[in-house]
Kinemage of the C-alpha trace (Angstrom):
@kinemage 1
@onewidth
@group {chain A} dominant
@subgroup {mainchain}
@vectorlist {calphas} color= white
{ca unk a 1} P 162.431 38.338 -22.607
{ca unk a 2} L 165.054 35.318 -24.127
{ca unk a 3} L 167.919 37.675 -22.803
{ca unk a 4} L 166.303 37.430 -19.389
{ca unk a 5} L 165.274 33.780 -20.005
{ca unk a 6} L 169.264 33.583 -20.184
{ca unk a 7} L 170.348 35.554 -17.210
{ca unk a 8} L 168.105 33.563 -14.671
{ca unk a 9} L 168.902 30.209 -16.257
{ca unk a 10} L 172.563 29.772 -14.937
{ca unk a 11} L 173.341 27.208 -12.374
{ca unk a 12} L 174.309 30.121 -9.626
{ca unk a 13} L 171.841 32.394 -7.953
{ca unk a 14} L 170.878 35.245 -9.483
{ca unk a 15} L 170.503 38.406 -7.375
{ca unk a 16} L 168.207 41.342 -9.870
{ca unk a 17} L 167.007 44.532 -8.552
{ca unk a 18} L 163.977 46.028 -10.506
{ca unk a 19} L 163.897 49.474 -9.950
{ca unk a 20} L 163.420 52.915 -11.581
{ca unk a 21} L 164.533 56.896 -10.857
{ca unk a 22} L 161.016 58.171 -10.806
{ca unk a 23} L 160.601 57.415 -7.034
{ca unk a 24} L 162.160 59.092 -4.434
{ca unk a 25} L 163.178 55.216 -2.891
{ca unk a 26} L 167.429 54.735 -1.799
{ca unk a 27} L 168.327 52.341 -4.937
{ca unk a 28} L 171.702 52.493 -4.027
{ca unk a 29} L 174.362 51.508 -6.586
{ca unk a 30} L 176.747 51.253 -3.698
{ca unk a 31} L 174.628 48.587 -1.973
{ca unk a 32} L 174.653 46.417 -5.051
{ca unk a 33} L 178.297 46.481 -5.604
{ca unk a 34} L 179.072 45.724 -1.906
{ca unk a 35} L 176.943 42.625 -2.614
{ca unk a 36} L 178.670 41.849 -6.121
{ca unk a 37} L 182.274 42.373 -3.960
{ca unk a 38} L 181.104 40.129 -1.133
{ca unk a 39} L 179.453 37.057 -3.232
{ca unk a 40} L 182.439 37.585 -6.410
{ca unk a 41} L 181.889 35.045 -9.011
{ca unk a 42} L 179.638 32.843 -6.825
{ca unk a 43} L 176.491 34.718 -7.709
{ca unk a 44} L 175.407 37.194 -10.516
{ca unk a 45} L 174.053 40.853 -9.692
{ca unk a 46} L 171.927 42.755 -12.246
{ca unk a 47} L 170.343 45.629 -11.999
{ca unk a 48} L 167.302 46.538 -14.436
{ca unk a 49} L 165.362 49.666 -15.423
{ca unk a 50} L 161.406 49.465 -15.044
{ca unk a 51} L 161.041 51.788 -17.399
{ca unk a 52} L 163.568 50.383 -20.088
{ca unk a 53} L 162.026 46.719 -19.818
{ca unk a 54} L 158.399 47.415 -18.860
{ca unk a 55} L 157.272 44.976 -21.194
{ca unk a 56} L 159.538 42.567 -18.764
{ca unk a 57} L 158.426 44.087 -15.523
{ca unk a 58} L 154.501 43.835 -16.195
{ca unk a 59} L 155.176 40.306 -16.377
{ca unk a 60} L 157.024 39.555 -13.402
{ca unk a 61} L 154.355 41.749 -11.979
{ca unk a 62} L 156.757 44.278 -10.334
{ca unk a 63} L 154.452 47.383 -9.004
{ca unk a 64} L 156.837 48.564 -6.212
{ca unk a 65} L 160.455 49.873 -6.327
{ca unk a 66} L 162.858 48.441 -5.735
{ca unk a 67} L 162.194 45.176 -6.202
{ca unk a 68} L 164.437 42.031 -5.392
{ca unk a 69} L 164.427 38.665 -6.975
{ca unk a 70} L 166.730 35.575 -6.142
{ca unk a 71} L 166.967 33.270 -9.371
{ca unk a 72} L 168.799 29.910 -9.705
{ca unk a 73} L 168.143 27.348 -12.394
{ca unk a 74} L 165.350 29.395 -13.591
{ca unk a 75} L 163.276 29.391 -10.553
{ca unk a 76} L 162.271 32.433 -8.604
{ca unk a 77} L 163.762 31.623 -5.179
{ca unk a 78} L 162.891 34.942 -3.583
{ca unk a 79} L 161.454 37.997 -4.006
{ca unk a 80} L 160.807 41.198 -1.446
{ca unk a 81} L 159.743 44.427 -2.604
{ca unk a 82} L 161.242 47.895 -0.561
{ca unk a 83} L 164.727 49.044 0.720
{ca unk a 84} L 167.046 46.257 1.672
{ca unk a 85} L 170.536 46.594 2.904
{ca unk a 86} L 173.732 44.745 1.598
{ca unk a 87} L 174.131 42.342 4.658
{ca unk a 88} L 170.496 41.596 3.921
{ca unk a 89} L 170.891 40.836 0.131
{ca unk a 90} L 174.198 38.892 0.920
{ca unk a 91} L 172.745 36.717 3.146
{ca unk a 92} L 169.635 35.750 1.482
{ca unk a 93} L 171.796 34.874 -1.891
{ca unk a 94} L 174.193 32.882 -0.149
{ca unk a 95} L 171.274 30.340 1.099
{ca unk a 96} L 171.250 29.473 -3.074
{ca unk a 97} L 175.339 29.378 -3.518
């Protein structure tokens, strides 16, 4: 929980996508670096394992997979739960930049 207290705390937004390989949901590696390409050093993009940080997950309350959050500062900005494409993610993280 400090580690994550420290990701989410930085002055840029924050793109993390909770999600885990026991559903059969498109978490698409490719769709996260294609964001990371697009947004560069502007923006952070982390991807974390529901399973490996459940303690985490319980308390951010994440029930469906995939699920997206938009940090800056420490503040949730956004959050959306289900498939989203790269243009999608892009777009909402460059409303924070």
């Amino acid at each position: 929980m400090t580690k994550f207290g420290e990701l989410i705390s930085v002055d840029k937004p924050v793109l993390i996508d909770f999600y885990t390989d026991w559903e059969d949901v498109d978490n698409s590696v490719d769709t996260l670096r294609d964001v990371a390409a697009a947004l560069g050093d502007r923006a952070k993009v982390i991807k974390i394992d529901i399973k490996n940080n459940e303690t985490l997950a319980d308390a951010l309350r994440v029930k469906g997979n995939p699920t997206f959050m938009i940090y800056k500062s420490g503040e949730m900005k956004w959050r959306q739960t289900g498939y989203q494409d790269a243009n999608t993610l892009i777009g909402l993280v460059q409303k924070y930049l």
